[in-house]
C-alpha positions as semicolon CSV with decimal commas, in nm:
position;residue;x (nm);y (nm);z (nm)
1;X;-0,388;1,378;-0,045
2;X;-0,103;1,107;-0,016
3;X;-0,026;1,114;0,363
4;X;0,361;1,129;0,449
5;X;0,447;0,916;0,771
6;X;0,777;0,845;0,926
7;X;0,867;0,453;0,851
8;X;0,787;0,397;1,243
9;X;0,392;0,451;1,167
10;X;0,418;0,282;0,899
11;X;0,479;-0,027;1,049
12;X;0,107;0,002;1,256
13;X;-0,015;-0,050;0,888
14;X;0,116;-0,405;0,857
15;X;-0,191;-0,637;0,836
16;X;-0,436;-0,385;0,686
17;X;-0,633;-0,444;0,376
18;X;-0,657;-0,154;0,141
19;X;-0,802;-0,084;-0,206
20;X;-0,609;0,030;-0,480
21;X;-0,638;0,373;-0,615
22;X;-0,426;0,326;-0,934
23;X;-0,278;0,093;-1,092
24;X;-0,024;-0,084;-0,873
25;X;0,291;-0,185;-1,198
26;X;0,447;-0,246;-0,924
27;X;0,397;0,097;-0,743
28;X;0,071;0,290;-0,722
29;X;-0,159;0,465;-0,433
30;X;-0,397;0,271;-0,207
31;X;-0,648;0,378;0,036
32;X;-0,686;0,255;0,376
33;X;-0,962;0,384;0,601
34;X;-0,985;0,781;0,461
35;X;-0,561;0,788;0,396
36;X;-0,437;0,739;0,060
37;X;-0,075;0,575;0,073
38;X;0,240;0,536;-0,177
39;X;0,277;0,129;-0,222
40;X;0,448;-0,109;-0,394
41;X;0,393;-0,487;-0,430
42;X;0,591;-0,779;-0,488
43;X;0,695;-0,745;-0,827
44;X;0,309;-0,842;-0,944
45;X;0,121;-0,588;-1,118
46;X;-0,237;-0,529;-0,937
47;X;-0,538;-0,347;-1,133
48;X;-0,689;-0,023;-0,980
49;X;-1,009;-0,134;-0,758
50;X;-0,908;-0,406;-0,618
51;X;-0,785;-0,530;-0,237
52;X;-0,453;-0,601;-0,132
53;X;-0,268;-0,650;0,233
54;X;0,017;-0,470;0,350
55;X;0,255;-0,747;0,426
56;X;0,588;-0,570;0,513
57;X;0,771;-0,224;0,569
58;X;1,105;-0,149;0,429
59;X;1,246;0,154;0,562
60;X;1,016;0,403;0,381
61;X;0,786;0,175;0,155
62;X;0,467;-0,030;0,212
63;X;0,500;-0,372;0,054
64;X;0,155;-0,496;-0,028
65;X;-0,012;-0,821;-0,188
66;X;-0,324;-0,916;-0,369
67;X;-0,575;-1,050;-0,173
């Protein structure tokens, strides 16, 4: 289940690592701890499996990058 947040909790994700759950082109799901989340990155496409950082919040979407 994707878990719905208002943008104020998301912002207590900043910093976290995650692992992608799709493909992220540039918007996909990643899991963090048991909660699966609606991302998007940078622009950069990232393949399903692997870890990335949530680096920012605007308004309602997680920004994450590669790591």
């Amino acid at each position: 289940m994707i878990r719905n947040l208002k943008s104020e909790s998301y912002k207590d994700l900043i910093g976290k690592i995650g692992v992608t759950q799709s493909e992220l082109n540039p918007e996909g799901a990643i899991q963090i701890d048991d909660e699966v989340y609606e991302v998007r990155t940078e622009g950069e496409q990232v393949d399903e499996g692997r870890g990335v950082k949530v680096v920012r919040v605007q308004g309602k979407k997680i920004i994450v990058r590669r790591v």
